[in-house]
BABA-908179 format. One record per residue: y, z, x of N, C-alpha, C in turn. Coordinates in steps of 0.02 Angstrom, whole numbers. Example, Ala and Ser with C-alpha at 12.3 -4.5 7.8 and 13.67 -1.06 7.14 Angstrom:
BEGIN
R n.north   n.up n.east ca.north  ca.up ca.east c.north   c.up c.east
R    -284    390    660     -225    390     615    -165    390    660
R    -112    354    642      -53    357     684       2    394    645
END
This chain:
BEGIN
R n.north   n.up n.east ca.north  ca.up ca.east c.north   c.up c.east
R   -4375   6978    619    -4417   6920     630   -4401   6888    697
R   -4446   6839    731    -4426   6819     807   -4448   6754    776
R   -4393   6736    783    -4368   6649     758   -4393   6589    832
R   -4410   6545    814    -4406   6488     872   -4377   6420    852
R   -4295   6427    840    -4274   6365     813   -4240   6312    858
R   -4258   6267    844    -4242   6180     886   -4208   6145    837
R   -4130   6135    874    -4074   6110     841   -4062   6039    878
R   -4039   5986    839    -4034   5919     875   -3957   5922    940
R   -3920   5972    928    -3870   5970     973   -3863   6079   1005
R   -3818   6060   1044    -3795   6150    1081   -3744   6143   1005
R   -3758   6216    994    -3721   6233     916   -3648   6248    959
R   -3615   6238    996    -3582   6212    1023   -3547   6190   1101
R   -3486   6162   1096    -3395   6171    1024   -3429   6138    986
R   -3383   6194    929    -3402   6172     851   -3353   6081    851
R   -3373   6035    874    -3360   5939     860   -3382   5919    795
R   -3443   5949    787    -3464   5910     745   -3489   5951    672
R   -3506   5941    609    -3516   5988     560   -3575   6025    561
R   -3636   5980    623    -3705   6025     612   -3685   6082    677
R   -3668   6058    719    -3654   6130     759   -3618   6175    717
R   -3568   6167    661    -3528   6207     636   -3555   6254    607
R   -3611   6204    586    -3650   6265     530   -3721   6311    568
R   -3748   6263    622    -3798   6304     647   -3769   6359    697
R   -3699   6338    708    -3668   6420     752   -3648   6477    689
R   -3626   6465    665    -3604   6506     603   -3673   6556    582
R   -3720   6499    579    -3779   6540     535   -3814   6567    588
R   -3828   6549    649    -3867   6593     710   -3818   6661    739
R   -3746   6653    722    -3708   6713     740   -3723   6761    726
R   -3751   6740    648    -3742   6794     606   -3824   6825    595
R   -3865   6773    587    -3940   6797     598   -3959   6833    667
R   -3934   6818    716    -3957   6831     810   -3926   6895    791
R   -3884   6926    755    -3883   6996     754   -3942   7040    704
R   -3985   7016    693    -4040   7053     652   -4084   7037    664
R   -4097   6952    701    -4168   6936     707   -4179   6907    797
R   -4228   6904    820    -4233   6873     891   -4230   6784    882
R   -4202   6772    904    -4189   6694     900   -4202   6672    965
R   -4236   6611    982    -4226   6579    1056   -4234   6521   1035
R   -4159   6476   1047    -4157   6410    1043   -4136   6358   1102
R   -4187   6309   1058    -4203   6249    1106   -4157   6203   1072
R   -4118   6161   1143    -4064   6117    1099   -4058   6056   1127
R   -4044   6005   1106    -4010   5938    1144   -3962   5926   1163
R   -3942   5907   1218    -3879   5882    1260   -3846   5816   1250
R   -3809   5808   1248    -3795   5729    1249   -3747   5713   1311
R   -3723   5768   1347    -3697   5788    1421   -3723   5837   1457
R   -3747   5855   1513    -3773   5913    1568   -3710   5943   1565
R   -3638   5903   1560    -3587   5967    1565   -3585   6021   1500
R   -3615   6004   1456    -3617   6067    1388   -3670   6107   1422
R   -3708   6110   1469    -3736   6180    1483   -3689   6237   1487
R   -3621   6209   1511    -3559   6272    1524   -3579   6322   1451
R   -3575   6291   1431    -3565   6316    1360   -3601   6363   1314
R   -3661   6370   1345    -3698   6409    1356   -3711   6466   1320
R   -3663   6505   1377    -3644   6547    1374   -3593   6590   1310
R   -3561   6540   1284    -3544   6557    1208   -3589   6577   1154
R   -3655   6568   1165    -3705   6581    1128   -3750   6632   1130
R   -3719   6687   1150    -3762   6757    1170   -3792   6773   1129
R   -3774   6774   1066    -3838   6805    1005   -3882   6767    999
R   -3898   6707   1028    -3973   6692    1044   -4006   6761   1101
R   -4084   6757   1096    -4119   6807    1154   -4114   6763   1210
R   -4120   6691   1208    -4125   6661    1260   -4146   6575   1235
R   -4098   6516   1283    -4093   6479    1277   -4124   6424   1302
R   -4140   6362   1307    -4161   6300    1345   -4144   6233   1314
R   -4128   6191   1355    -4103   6130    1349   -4144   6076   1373
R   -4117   6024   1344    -4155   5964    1353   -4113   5899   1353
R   -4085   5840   1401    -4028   5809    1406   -4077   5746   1357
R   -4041   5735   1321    -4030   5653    1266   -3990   5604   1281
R   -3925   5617   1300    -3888   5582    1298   -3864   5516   1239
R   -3839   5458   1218    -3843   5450    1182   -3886   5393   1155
R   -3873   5374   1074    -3908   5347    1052   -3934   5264   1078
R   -3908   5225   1074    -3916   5158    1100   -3922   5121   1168
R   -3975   5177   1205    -3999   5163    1273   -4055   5127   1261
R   -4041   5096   1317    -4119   5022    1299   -4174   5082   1298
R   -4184   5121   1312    -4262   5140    1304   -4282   5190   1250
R   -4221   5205   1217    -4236   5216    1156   -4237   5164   1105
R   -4209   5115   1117    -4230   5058    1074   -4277   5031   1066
R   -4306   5020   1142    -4384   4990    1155   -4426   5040   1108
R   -4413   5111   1123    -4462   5146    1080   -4471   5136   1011
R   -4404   5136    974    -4403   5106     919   -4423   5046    909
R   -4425   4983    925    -4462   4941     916   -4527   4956    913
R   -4575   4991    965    -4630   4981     991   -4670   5045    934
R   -4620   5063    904    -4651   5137     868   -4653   5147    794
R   -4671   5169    764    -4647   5179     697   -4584   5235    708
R   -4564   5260    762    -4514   5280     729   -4459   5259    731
R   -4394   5274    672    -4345   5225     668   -4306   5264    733
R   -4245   5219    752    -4203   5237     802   -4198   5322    837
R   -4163   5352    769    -4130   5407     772   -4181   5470    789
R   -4266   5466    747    -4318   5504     765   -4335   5478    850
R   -4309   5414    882    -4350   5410     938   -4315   5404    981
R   -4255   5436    988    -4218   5474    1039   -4244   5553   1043
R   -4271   5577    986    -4289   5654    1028   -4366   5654   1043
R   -4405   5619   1032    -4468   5616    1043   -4455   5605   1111
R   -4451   5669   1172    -4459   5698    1225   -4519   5760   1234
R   -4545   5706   1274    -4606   5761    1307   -4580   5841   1343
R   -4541   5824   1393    -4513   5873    1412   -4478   5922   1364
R   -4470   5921   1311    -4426   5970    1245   -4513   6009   1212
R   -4561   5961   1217    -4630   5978    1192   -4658   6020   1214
R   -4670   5997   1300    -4673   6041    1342   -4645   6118   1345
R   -4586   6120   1340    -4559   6166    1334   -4573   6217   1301
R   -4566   6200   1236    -4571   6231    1168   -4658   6258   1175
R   -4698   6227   1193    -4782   6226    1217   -4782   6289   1257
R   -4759   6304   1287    -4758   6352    1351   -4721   6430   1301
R   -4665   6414   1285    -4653   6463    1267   -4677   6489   1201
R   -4733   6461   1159    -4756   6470    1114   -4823   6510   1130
R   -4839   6491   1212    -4908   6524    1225   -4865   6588   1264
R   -4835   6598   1276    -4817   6650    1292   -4784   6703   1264
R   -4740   6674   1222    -4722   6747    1164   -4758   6723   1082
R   -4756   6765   1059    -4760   6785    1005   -4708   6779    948
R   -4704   6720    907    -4662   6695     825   -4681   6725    776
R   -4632   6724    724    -4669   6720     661   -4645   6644    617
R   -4588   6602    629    -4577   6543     634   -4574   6501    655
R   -4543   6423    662    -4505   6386     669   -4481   6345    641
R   -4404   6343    663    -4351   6316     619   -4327   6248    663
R   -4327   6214    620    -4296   6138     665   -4230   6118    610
R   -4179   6073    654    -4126   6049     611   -4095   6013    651
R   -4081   5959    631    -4126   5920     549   -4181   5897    567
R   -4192   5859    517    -4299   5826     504   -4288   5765    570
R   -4242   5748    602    -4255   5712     653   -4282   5731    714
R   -4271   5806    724    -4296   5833     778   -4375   5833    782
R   -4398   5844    728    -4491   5830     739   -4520   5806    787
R   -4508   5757    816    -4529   5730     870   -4538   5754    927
R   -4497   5811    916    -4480   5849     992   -4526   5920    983
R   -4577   5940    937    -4599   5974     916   -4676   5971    916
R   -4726   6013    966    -4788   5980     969   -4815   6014    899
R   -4894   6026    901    -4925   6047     850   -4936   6128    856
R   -4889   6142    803    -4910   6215     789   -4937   6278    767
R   -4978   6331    757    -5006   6354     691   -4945   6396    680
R   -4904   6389    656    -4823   6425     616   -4808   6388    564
R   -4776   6427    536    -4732   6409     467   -4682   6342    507
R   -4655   6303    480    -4592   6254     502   -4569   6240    429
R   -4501   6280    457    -4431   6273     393   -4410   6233    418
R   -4385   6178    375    -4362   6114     420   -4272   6091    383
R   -4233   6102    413    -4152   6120     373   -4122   6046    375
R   -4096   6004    321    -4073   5951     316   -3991   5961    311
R   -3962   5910    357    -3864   5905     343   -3880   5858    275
R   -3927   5827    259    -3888   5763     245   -3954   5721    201
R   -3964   5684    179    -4009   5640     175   -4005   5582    226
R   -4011   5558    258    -4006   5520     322   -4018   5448    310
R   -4070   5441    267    -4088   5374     242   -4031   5358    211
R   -3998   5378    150    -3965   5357     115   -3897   5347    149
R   -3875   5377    178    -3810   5371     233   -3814   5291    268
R   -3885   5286    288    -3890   5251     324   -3878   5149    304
R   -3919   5169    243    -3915   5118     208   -3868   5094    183
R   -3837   5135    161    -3748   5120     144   -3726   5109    206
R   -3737   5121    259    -3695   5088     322   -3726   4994    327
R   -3777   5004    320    -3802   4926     325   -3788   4880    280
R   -3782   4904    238    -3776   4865     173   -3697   4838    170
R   -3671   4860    195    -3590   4837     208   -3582   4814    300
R   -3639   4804    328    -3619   4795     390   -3600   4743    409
R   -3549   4709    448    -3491   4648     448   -3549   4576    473
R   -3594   4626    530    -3645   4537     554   -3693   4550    519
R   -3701   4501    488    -3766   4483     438   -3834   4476    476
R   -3820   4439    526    -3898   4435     556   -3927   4483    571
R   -3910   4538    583    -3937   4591     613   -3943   4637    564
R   -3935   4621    482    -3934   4679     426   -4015   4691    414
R   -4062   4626    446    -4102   4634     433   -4161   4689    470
R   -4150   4667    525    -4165   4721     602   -4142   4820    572
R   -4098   4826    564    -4068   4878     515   -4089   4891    472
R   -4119   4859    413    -4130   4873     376   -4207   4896    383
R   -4239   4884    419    -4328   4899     417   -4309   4943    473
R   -4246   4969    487    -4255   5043     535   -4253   5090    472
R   -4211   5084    446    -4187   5133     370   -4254   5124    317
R   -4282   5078    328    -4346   5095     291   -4402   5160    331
R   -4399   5147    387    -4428   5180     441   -4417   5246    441
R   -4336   5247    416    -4318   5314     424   -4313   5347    374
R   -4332   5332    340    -4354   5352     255   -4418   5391    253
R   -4461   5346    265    -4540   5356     298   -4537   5414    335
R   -4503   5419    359    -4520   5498     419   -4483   5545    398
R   -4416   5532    360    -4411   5585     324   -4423   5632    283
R   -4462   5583    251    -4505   5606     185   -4579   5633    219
R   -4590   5631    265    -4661   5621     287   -4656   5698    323
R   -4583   5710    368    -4575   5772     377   -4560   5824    317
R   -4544   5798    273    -4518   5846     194   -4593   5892    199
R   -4668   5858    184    -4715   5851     178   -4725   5896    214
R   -4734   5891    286    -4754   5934     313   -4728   6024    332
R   -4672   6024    320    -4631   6097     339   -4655   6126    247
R   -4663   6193    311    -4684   6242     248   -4630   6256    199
R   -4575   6253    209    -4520   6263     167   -4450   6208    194
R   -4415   6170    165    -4354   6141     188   -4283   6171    163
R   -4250   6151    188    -4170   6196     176   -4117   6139    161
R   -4108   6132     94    -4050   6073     102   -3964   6113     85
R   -3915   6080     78    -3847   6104      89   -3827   6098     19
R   -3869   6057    -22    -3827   6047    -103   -3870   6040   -148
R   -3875   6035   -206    -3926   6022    -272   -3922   5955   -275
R   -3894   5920   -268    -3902   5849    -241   -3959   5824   -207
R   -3956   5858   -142    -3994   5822    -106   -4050   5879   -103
R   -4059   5931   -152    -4126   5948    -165   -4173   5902   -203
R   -4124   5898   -266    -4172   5852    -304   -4201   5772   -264
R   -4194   5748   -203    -4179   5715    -196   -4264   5726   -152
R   -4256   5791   -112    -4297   5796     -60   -4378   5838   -103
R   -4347   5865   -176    -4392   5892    -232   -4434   5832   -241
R   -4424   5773   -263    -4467   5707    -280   -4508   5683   -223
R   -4508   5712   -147    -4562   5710    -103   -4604   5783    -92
R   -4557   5822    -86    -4596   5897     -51   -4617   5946   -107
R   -4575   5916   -183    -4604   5968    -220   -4566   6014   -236
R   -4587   6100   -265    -4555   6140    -257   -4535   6172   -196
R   -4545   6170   -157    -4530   6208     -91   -4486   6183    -48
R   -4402   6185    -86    -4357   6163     -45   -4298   6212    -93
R   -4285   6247    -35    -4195   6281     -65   -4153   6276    -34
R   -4095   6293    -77    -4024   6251     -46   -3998   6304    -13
R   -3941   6314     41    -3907   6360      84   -3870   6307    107
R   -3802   6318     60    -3758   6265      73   -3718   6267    133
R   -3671   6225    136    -3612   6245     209   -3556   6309    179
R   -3539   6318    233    -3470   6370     211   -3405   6359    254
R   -3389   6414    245    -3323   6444     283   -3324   6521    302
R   -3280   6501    356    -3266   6581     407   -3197   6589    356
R   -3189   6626    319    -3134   6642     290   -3073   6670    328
R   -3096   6728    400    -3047   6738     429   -3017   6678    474
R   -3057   6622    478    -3035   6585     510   -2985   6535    505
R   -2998   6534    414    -2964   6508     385   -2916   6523    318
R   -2858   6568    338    -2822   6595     279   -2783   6556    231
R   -2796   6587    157    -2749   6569     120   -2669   6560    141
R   -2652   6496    145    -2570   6472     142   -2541   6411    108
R   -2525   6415     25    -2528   6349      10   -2449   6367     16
R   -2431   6293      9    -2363   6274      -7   -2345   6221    -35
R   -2271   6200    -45    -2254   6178     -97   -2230   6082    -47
R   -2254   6044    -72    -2271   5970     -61   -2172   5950    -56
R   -2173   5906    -27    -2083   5863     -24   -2102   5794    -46
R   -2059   5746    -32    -2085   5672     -73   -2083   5630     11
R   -2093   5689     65    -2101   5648     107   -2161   5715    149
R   -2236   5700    122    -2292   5722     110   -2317   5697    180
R   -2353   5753    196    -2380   5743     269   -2466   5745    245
R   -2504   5675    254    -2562   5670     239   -2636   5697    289
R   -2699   5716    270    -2720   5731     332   -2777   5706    312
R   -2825   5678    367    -2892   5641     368   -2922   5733    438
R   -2982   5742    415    -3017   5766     472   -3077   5752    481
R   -3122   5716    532    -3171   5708     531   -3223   5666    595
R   -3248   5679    607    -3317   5682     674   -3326   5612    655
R   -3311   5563    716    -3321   5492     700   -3384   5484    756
R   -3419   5522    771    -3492   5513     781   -3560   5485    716
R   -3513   5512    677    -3538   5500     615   -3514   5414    576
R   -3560   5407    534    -3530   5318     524   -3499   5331    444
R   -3528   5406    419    -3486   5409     361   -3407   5406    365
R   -3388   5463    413    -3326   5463     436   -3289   5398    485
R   -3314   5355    493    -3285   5297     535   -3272   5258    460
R   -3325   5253    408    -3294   5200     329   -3256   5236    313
R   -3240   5315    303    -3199   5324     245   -3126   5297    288
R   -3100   5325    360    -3073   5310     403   -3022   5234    378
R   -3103   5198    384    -3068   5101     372   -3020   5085    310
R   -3075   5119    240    -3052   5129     187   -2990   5155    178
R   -2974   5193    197    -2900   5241     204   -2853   5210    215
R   -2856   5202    299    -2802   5154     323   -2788   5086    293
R   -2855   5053    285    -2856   5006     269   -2838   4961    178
R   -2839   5018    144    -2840   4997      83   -2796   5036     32
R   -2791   5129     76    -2753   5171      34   -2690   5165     75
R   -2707   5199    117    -2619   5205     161   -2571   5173    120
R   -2582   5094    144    -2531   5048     121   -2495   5044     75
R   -2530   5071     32    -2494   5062     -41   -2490   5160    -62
R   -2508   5200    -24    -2465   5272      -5   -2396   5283     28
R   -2403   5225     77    -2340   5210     121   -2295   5165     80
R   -2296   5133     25    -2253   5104     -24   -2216   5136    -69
R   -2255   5196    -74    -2240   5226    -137   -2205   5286   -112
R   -2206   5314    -53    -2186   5374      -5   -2151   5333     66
R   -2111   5299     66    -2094   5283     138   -2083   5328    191
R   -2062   5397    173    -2082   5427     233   -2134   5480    235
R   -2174   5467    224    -2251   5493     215   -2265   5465    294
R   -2302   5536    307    -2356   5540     364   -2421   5538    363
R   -2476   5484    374    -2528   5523     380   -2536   5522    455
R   -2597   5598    449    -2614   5626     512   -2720   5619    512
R   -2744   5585    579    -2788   5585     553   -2825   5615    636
R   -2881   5674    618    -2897   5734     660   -2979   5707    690
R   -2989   5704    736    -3058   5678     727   -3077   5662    825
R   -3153   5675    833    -3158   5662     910   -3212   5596    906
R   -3199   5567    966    -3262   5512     977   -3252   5448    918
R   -3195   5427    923    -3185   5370     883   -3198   5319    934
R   -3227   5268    901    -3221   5202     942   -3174   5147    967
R   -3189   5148    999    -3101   5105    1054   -3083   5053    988
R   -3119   5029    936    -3101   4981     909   -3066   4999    825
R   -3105   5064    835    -3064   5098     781   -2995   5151    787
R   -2990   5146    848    -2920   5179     878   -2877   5123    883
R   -2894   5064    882    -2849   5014     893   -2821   4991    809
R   -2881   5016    759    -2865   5005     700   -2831   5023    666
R   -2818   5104    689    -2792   5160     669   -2704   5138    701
R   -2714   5158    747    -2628   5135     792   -2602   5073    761
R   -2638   5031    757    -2605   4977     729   -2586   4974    655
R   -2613   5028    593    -2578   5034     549   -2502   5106    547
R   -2514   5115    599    -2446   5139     614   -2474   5239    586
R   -2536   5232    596    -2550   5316     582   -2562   5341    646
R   -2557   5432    636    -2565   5455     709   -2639   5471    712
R   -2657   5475    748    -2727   5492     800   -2710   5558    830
R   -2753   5602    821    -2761   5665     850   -2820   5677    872
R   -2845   5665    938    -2920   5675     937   -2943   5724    973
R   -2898   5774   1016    -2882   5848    1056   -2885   5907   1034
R   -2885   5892    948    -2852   5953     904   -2896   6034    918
R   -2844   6073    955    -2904   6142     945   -2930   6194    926
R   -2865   6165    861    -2849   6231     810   -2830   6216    745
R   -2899   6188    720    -2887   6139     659   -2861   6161    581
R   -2882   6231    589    -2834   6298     519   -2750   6257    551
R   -2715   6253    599    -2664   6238     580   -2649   6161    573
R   -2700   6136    569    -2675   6058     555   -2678   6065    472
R   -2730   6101    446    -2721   6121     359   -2652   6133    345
R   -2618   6195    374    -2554   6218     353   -2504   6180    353
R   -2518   6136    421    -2437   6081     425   -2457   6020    353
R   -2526   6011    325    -2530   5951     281   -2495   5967    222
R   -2485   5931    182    -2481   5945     107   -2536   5923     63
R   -2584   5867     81    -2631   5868      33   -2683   5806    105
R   -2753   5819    114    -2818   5805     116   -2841   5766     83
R   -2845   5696    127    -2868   5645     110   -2926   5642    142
R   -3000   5635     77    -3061   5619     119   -3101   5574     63
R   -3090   5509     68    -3135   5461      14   -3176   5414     76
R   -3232   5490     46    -3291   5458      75   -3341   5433     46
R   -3382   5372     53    -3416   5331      23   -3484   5319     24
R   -3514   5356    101    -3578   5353     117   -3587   5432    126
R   -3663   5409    108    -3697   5487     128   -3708   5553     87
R   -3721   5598     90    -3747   5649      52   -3713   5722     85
R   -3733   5799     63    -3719   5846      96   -3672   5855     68
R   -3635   5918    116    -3567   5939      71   -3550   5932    144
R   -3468   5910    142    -3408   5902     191   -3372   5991    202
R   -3374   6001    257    -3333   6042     309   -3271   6047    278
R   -3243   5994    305    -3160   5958     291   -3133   5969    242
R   -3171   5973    181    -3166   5986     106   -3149   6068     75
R   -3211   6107    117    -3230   6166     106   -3154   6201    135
R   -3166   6168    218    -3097   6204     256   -3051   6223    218
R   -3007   6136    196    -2949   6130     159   -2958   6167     95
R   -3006   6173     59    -2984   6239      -4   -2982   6293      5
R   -3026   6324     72    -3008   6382      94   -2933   6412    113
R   -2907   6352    138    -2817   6357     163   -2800   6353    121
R   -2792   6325     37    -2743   6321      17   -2693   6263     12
R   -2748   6216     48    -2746   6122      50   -2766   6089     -7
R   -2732   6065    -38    -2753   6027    -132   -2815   5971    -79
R   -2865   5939   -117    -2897   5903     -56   -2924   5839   -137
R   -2910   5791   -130    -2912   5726    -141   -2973   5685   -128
R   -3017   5683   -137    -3100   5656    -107   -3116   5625   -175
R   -3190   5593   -168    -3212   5515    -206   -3260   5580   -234
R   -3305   5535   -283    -3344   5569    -306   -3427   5584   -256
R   -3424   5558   -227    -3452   5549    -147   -3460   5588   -112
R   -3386   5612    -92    -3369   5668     -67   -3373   5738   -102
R   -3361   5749   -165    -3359   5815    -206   -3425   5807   -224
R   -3476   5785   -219    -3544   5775    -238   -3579   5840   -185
R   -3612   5867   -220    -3662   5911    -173   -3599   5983   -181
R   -3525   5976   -222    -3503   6057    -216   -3512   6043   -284
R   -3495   6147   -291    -3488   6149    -360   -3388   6137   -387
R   -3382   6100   -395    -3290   6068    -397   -3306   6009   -439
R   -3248   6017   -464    -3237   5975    -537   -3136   5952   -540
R   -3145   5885   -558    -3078   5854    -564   -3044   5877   -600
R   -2975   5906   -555    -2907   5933    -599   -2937   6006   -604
R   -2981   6042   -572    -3003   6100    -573   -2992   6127   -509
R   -3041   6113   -449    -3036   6136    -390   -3019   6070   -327
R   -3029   6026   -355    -3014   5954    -310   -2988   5913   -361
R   -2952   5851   -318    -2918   5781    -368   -2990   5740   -338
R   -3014   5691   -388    -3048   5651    -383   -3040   5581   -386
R   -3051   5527   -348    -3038   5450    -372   -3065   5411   -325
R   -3100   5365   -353    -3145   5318    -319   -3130   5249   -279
R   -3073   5246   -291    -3026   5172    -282   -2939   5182   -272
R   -2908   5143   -230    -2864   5150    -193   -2815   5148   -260
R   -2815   5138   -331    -2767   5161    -347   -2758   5228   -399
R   -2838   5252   -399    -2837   5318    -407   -2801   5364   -357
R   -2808   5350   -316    -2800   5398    -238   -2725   5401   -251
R   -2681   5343   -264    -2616   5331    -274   -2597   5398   -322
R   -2633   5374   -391    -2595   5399    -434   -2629   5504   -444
R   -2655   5511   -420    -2673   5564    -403   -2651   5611   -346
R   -2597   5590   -282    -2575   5596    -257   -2503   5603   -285
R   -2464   5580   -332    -2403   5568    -364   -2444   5639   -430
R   -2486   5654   -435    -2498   5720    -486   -2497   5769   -443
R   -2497   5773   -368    -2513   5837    -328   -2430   5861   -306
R   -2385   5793   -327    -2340   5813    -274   -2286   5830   -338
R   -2290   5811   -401    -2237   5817    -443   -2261   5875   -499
R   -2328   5881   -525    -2329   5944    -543   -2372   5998   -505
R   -2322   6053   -498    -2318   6099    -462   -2373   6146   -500
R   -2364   6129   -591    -2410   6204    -625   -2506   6164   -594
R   -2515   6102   -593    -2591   6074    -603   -2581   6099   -511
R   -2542   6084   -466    -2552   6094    -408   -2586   6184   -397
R   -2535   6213   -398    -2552   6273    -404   -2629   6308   -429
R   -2652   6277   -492    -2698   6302    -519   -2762   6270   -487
R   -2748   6211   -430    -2814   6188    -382   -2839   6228   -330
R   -2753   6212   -312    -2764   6263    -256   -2804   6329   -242
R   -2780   6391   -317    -2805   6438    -321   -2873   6437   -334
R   -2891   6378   -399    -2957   6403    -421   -3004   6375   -360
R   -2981   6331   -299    -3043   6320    -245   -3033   6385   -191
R   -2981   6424   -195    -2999   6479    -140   -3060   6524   -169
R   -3045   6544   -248    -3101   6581    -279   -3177   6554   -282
R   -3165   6487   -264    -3234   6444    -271   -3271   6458   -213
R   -3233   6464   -124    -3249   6463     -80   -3280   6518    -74
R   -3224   6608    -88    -3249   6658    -100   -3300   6677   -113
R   -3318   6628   -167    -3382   6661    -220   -3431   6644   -191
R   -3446   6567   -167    -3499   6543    -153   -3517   6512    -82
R   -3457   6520    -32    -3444   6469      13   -3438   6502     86
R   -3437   6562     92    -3432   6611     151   -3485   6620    180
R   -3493   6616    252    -3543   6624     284   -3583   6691    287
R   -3557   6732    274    -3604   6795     253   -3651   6798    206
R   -3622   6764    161    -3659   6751      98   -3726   6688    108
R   -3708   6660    138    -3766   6593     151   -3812   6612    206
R   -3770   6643    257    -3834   6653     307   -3909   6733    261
R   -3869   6749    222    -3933   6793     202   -3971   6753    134
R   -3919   6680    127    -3990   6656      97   -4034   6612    147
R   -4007   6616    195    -4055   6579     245   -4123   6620    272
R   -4080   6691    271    -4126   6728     298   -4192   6751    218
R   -4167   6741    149    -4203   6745     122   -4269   6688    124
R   -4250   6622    155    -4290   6564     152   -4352   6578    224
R   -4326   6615    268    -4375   6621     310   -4413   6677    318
R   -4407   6714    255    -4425   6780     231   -4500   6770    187
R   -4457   6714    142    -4509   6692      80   -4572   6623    133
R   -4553   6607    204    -4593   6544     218   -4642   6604    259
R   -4668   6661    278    -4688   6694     350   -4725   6732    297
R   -4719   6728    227    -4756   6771     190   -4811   6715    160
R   -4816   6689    174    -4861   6628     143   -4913   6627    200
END
């Protein structure tokens, strides 16, 4: 098949979890199918980068830069669309895509995620349209806890906005791709039947089995893309509410927390509860091996977590809310510890480190979990089954 897919970022460096997954899955498809993708910049210096991406046929870019430039705001005001859709609504990406549509010959197109639309003129093709996330709902949970009140309201009729176009894009793509049964059923109550799941995975060689055995002075690990506002709460939450009373109960407990593009004000938050900051990391399989157990109580948002998947692939016991284990197939005291509140996290942490038989049997039963269902070989040919079943219609 000769694919024409438009991704909201260069699938990479893998920074962030949607490059993770749209390099993973174009690696592996660009060896069977013709791919030429169109991508967003948020720097001219990631053109270098390019070049890492050979199993595309051929590439083009388009600079964005980031979100909260006055003239993407103005647009948002002046538009129905909310913020995040009206940063890619670029003519020049339209253009583009316009030209090379009259000149070669598709049998698709694939966009990811439903924000990119904008950047997409009118086509007669199929459009599979691939979701990280539910976006609305992420979003809303960010507002709904946001510290200035006056402005929850301004926020809040963007997240209505962005609801509206989500759903409005569900509608229109001939087929959508979500990451979990979660957020199928979710995107099923607008689009119908015509949405299947092709969850996230793991590079297994990338990430080998190595568990080991925990001390009572436990080295903790946070990993996670603070571009994202899910990962900036769970972050607050952590430091802010678990640590403390982790660091009471473990005085010489480490946590380690892995992550790029934090905000100057949340690096100041972080340092000042006396945790380390790693935001360089370039070889994140060994930040798994040095942890003893994966801390991720996350509170907003939808999808399945990277960070999660990683750490059971290694052989990392991994500790997450129900939030977070939402969208896998993992179950408490089975393949993950679960707890919603800072003194679950406590006392679930004091079960990882003192019995060794419940430790052991997590550990193992999430490598078999990853195995079975969680490898990128395995997902990219259900991807390729989804754009198999949309080109036959």
């Amino acid at each position: 098949m000769k694919i024409l897919f438009v991704a909201s970022h260069l699938p990479y460096p893998l920074h962030s979890g949607g490059q993770v997954r749209v390099y993973n899955l174009l690696s592996r498809l660009g060896k069977k199918h013709e791919v030429t993708l169109f991508a967003f910049l948020r720097s001219e210096t990631e053109k270098e980068y390019i070049k890492e991406l050979s199993f595309c046929r051929k590439i083009d870019t388009v600079y964005r830069g980031h979100a909260w430039q006055p003239h993407y705001v103005t647009k948002s005001l002046l538009s129905t669309y909310p913020l995040l859709f009206a940063t890619y609504a670029k003519d020049e990406m339209r253009a583009k895509i316009t030209k090379e549509l009259s000149n070669s010959r598709y049998d698709l197109v694939h966009i990811e995620p439903s924000y990119v639309w904008p950047a997409l003129p009118t086509v007669d093709l199929p459009v599979v349209v691939g979701e990280h996330n539910i976006e609305y709902s992420g979003y809303r949970g960010y507002v709904d806890s946001f510290s200035f009140v006056p402005l929850r309201p301004f926020l809040m009729f963007d997240v209505v906005k962005l609801k509206w176009w989500e759903q409005k894009v569900w509608k229109k793509a001939a087929r959508v791709v979500a990451v979990s049964d979660e957020d199928r059923r979710i995107i099923t109550k607008t689009a119908g039947s015509k949405v299947d799941v092709v969850p996230n995975g793991v590079d297994l060689r990338q990430f080998p089995f190595k568990p080991k055995k925990p001390t009572l002075s436990p080295v903790f690990l946070f990993v996670g893309y603070f571009g994202w506002l899910q990962n900036r709460d769970a972050v607050r939450f952590l430091a802010g509410d678990i640590w403390p009373l982790l660091k009471e109960r473990y005085p010489n407990a480490e946590l380690r927390i892995v992550g790029r593009q934090a905000p100057t004000e949340l690096v100041s938050f972080i340092r000042a509860k006396g945790i380390l900051l790693l935001e360089g990391v370039s070889d994140i399989a060994h930040e798994y091996q040095k942890a003893d157990i994966l801390l991720a109580p996350i509170r907003l948002g939808s999808g399945s977590r990277y960070k999660i998947l990683e750490a059971m692939a290694s052989g990392l016991p991994v500790l997450t809310t129900s939030v977070g284990a939402g969208g896998l197939h993992v179950f408490h005291k089975k393949e993950v510890m679960i707890g919603d509140n800072p003194k679950d996290f406590v006392g679930a942490v004091g079960e990882l480190i003192t019995n060794d038989t419940l430790r052991s049997a997590i550990v193992n039963a999430a490598r078999k979990r990853i195995e079975a269902s969680y490898s990128w070989e395995i997902i990219s040919r259900d991807l390729e089954k989804v754009w198999e079943k949309s080109c036959r219609k």
